[in-house]
Every structure is written in C-alpha cells, then in structure tokens.
C-alpha positions as CSV (number, residue, x, y, z in Angstrom):
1,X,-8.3,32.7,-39.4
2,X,-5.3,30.7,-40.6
3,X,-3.2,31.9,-38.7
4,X,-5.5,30.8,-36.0
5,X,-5.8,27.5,-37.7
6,X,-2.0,26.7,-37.5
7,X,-1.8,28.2,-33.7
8,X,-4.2,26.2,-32.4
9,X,-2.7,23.1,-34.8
10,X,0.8,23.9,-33.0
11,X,-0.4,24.2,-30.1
12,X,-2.4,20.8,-29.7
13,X,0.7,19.0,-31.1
14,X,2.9,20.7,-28.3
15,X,0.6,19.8,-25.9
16,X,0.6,16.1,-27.6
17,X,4.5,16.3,-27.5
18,X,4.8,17.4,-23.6
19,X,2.2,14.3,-22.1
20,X,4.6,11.8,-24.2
21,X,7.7,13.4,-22.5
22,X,5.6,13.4,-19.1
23,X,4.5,9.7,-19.7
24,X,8.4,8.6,-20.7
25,X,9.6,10.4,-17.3
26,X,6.7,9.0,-15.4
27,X,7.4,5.2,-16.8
28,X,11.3,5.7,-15.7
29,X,10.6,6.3,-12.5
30,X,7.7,3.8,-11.9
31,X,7.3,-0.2,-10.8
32,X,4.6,-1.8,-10.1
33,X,4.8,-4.1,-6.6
34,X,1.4,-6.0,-4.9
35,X,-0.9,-4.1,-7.2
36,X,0.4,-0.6,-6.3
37,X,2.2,2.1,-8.1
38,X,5.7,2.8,-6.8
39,X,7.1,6.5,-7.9
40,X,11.0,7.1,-7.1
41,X,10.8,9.9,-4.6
42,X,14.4,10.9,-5.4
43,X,14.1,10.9,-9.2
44,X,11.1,12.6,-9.0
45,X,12.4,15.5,-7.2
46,X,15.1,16.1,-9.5
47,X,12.6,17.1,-12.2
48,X,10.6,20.6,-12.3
49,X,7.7,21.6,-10.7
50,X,5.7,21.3,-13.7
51,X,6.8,17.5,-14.4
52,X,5.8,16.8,-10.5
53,X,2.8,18.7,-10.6
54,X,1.9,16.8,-14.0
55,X,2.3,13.3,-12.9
56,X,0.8,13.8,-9.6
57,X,-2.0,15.5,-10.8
58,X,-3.3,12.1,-12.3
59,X,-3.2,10.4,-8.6
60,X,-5.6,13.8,-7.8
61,X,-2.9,15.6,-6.1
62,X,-3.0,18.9,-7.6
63,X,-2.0,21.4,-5.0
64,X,1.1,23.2,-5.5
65,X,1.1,23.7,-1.5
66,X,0.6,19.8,-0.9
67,X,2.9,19.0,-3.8
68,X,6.1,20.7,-1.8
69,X,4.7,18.8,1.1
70,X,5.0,15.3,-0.2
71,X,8.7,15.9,-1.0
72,X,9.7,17.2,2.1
73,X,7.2,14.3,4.7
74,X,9.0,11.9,6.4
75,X,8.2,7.8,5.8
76,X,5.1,7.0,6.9
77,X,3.5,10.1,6.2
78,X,0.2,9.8,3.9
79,X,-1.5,12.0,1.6
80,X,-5.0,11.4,0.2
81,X,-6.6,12.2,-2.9
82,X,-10.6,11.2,-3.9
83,X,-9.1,8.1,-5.2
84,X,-5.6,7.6,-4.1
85,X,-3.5,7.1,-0.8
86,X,-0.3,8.4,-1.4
87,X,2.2,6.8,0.8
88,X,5.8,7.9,1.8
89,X,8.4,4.6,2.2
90,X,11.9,5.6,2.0
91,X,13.0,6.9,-1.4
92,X,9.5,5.8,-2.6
93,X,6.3,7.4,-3.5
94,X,3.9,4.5,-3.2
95,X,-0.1,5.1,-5.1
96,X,-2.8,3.4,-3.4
97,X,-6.2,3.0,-5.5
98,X,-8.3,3.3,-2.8
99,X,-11.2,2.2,-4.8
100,X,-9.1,-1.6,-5.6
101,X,-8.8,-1.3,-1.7
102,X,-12.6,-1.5,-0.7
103,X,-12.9,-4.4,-2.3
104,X,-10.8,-6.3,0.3
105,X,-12.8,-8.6,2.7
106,X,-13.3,-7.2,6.2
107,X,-13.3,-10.4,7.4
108,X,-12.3,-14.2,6.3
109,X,-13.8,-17.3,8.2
110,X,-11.0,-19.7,8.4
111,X,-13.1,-22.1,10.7
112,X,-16.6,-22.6,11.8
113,X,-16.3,-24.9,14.5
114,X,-13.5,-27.1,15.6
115,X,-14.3,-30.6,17.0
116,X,-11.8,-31.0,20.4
117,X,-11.0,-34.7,19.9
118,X,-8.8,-33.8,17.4
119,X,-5.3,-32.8,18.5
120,X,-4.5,-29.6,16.2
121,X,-5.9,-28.5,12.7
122,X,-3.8,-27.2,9.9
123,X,-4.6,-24.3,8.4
124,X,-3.1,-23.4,5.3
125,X,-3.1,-19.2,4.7
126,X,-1.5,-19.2,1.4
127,X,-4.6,-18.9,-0.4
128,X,-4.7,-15.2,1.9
129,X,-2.0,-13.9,1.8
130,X,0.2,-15.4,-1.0
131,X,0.4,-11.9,-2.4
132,X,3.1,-10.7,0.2
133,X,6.4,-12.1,-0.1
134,X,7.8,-10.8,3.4
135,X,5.4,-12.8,5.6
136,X,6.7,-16.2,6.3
137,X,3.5,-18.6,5.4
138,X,5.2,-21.5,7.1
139,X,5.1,-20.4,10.7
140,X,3.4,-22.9,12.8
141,X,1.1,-21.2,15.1
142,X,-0.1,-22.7,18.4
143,X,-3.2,-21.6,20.5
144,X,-5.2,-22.0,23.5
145,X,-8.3,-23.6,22.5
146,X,-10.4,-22.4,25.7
147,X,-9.5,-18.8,24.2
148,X,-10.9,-18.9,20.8
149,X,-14.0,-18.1,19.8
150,X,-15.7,-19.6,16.5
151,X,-16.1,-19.1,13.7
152,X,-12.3,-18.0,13.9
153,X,-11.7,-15.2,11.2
154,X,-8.5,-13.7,9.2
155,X,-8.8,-10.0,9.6
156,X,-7.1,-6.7,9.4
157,X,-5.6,-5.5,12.4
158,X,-7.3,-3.2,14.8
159,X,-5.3,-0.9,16.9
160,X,-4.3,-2.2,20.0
161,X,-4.4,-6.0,19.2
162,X,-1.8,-8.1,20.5
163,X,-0.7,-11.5,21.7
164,X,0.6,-14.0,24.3
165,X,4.4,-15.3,22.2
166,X,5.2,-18.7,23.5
167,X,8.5,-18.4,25.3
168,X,7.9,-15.0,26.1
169,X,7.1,-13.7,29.6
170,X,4.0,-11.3,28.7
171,X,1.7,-9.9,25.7
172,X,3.1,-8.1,22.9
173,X,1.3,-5.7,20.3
174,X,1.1,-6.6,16.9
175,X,1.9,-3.4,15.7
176,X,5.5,-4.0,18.1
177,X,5.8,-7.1,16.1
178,X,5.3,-6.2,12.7
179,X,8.1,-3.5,13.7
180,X,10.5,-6.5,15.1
181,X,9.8,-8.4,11.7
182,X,11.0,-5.1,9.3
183,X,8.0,-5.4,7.5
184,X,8.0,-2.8,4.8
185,X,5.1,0.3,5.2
186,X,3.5,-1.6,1.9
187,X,3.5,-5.1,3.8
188,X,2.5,-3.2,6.7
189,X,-1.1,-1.6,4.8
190,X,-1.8,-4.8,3.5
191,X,-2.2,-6.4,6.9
192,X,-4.3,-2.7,7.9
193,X,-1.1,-1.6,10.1
C-alpha cells in the first residue's frame, strides 16, 4: 500500500509537472487580438503530437484524425468544436468562442427616420466598430435617399450583398471589396464575411 501511496503521489506530481510545461509552451505561442486567441501555426507544429493534442484539446478538438488536418488546411479553412471556431490565417491558428460570439447584435438601428429637408446626416460608427483597427472609420459615405429604407440598420453581411461605388461603372460585392481592402480573415469574421 505504500508503495502504492508514493506511485500514485509521483504520478499526480508528473502529471502536475507536464500541464505547467503544456501551459509555458501554450503561453509562447499565444496573443491575444479583438478578443480572440491567436496560436502560432508554425511553432505549434514543431512540437509533438502529444503537446498539439494537449493544447487543442482545451479548444474541444481532440481527434488525432482532425488534429493532422488542421496542420496541413489551407487559410480560410475552419474547424468547429462545441465551443470553438478554429480558424486557419496564414501562420496562425485563430480560437473563436463561439459562445462570446452569440452575443453579438444581429442587427443595430443607426436611424429611425430621416427628415429630407436636411441635406446629409452624419453618422458616427465608431461606437460599432472601434474594435477593428483595419477598417477606416473616417470614410464618408454617400447614398441615394429614394433607395433607403428606415429604420436603416448596421448589420453583418449576407451573402451576395453588394453596392453601387461612386465613380464606378456597375455594382460590386462586398465580399469583392473586403478582398480589394486586404482585410485580414479575423477582420473579415467580424464583419460576418
């Protein structure tokens, strides 16, 4: 029974010993950008299978079959856990909480009704999207009044939206200009590209 004792004893402080060394790795390799986790994909990959399958595991992906998978998907490609999106950017292995994410408004009414005697109306988004750093909050936008429907709303982008550029002969999608503008696949799923 002693001997038991000190097995058991050894064993829980090797056990102790190995999720500090996975935790020292893990915090190496981390940042931390708009709320998400950001994993190195290329120092991540240098380390064993047992260090990738440990710090993954806490992001619920915990299948040696999906684990190879992840390091060998091109950017763009996404994995999903019960409470993660796992998204490939580059070099980068970018965590999603997906439960931080449902608490994002669908929709934000920016203005109920516009009175036409006035010439233009400013509307200030920084209050919306002051989180990103890539969008340019000082654009002036101009548009046809006879087009808009009230209340106007700030929303996520559905597929196949697009728009009229002034000085530009024809529509463009806004998935086409979120491409032109090099947003980066984080700024991109913010904005529900």
């Amino acid at each position: 029974m002693e001997n038991f004792r000190k097995s058991s004893s050894y064993l829980n402080q090797t056990k102790d010993f190995v999720q500090k060394q996975i935790q020292e790795i893990e915090n190496s390799i981390s940042t931390f950008n708009l709320g998400k986790i950001i994993l190195s994909k290329e120092k991540l990959s240098k380390e064993s299978d047992f260090v990738k399958f440990e710090i993954l595991k806490k992001y619920g992906f915990n299948k040696e079959d999906e684990i190879k998978k992840i390091f060998t998907a091109e950017t763009g490609s996404s994995f999903f856990s019960n409470d993660f999106q796992l998204l490939i950017n580059r070099g980068q292995l970018i965590m999603i909480d997906l439960n931080d994410e449902k608490t994002d408004e669908e929709e934000i009414i920016l203005i109920e009704n516009f009175n036409f005697d006035q010439l233009s109306i400013d509307i200030n988004l920084n209050n919306f999207i002051s989180k990103n750093n890539e969008v340019d909050k000082t654009i002036q936008w101009s548009f046809d009044a006879e087009m808009i429907q009230f209340p106007l709303v700030l929303r996520k982008k559905i597929e196949g939206d697009l728009f009229y550029p002034l000085y530009f002969s024809g529509k463009k999608k806004v998935s086409k200009f979120f491409k032109d503008e090099k947003l980066s696949i984080l700024a991109k799923q913010k904005f529900g590209y």
